[in-house]
C-alpha positions in Angstrom: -52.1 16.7 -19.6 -55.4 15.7 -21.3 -55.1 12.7 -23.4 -58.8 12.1 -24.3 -58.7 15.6 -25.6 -55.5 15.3 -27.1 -53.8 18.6 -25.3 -51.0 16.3 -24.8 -47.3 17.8 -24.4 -45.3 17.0 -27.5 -42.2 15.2 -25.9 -39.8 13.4 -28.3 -41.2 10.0 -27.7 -44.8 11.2 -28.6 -43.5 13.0 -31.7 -41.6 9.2 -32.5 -45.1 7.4 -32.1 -46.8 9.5 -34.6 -43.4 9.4 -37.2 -44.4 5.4 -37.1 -47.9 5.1 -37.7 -47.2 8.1 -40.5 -45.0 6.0 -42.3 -47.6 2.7 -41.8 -49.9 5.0 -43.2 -48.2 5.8 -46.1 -46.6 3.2 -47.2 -46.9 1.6 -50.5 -49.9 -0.7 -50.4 -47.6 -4.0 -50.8 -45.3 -3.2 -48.4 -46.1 -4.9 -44.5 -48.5 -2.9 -42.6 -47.0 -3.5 -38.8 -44.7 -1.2 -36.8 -43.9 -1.7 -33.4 -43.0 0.7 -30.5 -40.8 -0.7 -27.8 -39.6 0.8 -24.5 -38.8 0.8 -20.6 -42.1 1.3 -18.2 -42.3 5.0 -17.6 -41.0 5.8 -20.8 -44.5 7.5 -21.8 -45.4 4.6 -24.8 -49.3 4.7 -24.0 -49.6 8.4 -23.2 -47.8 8.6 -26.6 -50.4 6.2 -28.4 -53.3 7.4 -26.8 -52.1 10.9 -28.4 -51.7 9.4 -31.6 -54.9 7.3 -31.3 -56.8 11.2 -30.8 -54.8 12.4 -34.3 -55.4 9.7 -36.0 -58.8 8.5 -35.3 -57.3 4.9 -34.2 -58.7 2.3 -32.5 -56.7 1.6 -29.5 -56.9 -1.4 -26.8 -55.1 -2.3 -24.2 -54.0 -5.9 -23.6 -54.9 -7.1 -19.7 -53.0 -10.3 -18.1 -56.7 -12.2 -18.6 -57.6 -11.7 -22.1 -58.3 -14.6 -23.8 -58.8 -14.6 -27.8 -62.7 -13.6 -27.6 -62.1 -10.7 -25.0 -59.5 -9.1 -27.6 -61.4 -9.4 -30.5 -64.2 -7.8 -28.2 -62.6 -5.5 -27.1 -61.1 -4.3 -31.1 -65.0 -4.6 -32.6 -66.1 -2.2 -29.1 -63.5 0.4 -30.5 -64.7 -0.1 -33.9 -67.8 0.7 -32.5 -69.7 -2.7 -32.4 -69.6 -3.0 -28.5 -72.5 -5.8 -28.6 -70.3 -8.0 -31.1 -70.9 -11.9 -30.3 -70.3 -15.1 -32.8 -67.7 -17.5 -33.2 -64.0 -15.9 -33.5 -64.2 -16.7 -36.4 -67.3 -14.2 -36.6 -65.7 -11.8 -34.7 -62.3 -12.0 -36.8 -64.1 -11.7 -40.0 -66.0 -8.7 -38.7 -63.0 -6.9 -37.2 -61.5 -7.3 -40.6 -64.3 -6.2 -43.0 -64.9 -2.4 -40.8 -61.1 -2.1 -41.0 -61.0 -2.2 -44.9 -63.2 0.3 -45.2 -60.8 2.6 -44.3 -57.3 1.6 -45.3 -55.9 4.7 -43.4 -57.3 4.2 -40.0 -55.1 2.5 -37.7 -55.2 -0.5 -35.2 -52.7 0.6 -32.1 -52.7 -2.1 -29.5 -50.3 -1.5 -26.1 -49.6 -4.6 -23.9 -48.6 -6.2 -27.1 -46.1 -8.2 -25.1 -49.2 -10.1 -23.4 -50.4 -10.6 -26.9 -47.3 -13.0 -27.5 -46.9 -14.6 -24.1 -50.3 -16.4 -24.1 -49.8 -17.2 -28.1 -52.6 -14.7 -29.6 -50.2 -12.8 -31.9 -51.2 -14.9 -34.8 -54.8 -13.6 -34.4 -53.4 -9.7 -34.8 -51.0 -11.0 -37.8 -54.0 -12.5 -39.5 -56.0 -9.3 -38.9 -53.4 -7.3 -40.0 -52.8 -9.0 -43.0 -56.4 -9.8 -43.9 -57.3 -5.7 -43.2 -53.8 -4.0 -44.8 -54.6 -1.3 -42.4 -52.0 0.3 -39.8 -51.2 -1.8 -37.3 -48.9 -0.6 -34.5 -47.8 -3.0 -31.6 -46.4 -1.6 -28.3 -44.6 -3.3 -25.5 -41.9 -3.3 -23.3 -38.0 -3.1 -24.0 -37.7 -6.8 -25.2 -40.8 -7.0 -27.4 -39.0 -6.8 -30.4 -36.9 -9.6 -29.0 -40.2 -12.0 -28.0 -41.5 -11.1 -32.0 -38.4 -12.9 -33.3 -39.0 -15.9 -31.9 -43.0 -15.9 -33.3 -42.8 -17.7 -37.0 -43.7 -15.4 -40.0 -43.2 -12.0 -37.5 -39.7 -11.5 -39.1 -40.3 -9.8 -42.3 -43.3 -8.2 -41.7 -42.6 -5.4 -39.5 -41.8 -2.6 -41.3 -40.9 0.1 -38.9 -39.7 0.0 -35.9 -38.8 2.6 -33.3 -37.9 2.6 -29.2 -38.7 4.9 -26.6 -36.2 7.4 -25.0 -36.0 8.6 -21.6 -37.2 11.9 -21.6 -34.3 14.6 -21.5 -34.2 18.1 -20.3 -36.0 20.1 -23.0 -39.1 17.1 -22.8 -39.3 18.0 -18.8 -39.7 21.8 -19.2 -42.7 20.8 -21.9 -43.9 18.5 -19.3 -43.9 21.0 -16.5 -45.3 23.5 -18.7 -48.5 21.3 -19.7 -49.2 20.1 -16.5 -48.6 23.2 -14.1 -48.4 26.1 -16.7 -49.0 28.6 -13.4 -45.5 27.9 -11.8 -42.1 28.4 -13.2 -40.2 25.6 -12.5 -36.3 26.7 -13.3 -34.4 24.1 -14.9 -31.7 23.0 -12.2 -34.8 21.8 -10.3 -36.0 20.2 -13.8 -32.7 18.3 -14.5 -32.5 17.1 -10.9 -36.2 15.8 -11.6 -35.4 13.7 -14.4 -32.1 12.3 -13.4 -34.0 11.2 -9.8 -36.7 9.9 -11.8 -34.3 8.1 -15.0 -36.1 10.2 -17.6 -39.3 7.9 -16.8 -42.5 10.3 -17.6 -44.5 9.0 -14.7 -42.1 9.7 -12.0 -41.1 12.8 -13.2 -44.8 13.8 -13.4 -44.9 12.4 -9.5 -41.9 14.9 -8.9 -43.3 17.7 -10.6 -47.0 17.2 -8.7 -44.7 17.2 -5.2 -42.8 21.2 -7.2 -46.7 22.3 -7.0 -47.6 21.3 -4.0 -44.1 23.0 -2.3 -45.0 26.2 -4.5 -48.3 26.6 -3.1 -47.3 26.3 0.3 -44.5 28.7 0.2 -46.7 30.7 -1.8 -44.2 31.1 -5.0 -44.8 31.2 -8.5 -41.2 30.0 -9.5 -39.1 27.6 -7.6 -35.9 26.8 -8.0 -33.8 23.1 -6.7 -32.3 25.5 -3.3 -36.1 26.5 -2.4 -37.3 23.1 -2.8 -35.0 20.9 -1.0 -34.9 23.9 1.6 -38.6 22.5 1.9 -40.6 18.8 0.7 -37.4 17.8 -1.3 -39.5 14.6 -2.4 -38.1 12.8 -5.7 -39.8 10.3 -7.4 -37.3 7.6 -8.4 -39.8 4.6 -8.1 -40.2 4.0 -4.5 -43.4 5.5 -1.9 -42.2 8.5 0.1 -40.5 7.9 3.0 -42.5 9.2 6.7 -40.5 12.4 5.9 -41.4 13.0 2.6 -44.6 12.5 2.7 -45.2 14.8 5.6 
């Protein structure tokens, strides 16, 4: 699963991202320009942004526990393609905000978004957003929505919203399928994968690297959930292999 080429499978929660920054996109002009994209780690948010970000042309950052208000504004003008921005925030702001306007169609996606609120920054992204009127799509975690609340003048100015799902059946067998096309995978070893793993993308994709591995050594190209617990048996469910299953 490519994301900087964007061959990346369409699983519900990718096909959700992209419906948001759609409708951001074409909104009417007056109407608030932010949307945000909540979920559970695992769920496959940033996977799905980054597979957006390749559609849509956006400029995507990703918020780290250190930023500080000059690193994000940065780190925004580097994806603008100004990666040797420097001047006062206010600089930096103003700069962010003029490139933006210039295309009223590309969007601003910025993961971590959480972060963005915890060490009181999220004013800086409201003022962008409204200075710009260009797409701006926040992700974070599974209380995001909850933290935005309690920021002053966040209320009314989302105007989409969506959350994450876990990923079901029909999204594991596209998952399997884009990242080990070569092995048939049937689906009672699927289903077994995503219940161990909650429907979390990451640790299903963990299970479903442990399938391939157990394929090539029994030399298979389809495996079912008898042949592989016969075998490796491993499960991702958010814990390191135990001495057995990792052997």
């Amino acid at each position: 699963m490519d994301v900087n080429s964007g061959d990346t499978a369409p699983i519900r929660n990718v096909s959700a991202c992209m419906t948001l920054v759609r409708s951001l996109q074409d909104r009417h002009p007056l109407q608030p320009n932010l949307g945000v994209f909540a979920g559970f780690s695992g769920y496959g948010k940033s996977v799905a942004a980054l597979f957006v970000q390749n559609k849509t042309d956006a400029a995507y950052v990703e918020v780290s526990d250190t930023w500080t208000k000059k690193k994000l504004l940065t780190s925004i003008l580097a994806e603008l393609g100004r990666p040797a921005a420097s001047g006062t925030l206010a600089d930096l702001e103003d700069e962010i905000i003029a490139i933006l306007a210039r295309d009223p169609r590309r969007p601003l996606i910025i993961d971590e978004a959480d972060k963005l609120v915890d060490r009181k920054m999220i004013e800086l992204v409201r003022m962008i957003a409204k200075k710009s009127n260009v797409p701006v799509l926040l992700i974070g975690e599974e209380l995001f929505p909850k933290k935005l609340e309690g920021v002053d003048r966040f209320r009314d100015l989302v105007l989409t919203m969506g959350y994450a799902q876990p990923c079901d059946l029909n999204d594991t067998r596209v998952l399997a399928r884009t990242l080990y096309p070569q092995i048939a995978i049937a689906d009672d070893l699927l289903d077994k994968a995503r219940s161990e793993a909650e429907g979390r993308v990451r640790r299903i994709g963990n299970t479903l690297h442990a399938i391939a591995i157990e394929a090539n050594v029994l030399g298979v190209s389809r495996i079912g959930l008898d042949e592989y617990r016969a075998g490796r048996g491993y499960f991702s469910r958010g814990h390191l292999p135990s001495r057995r299953e990792a052997a």
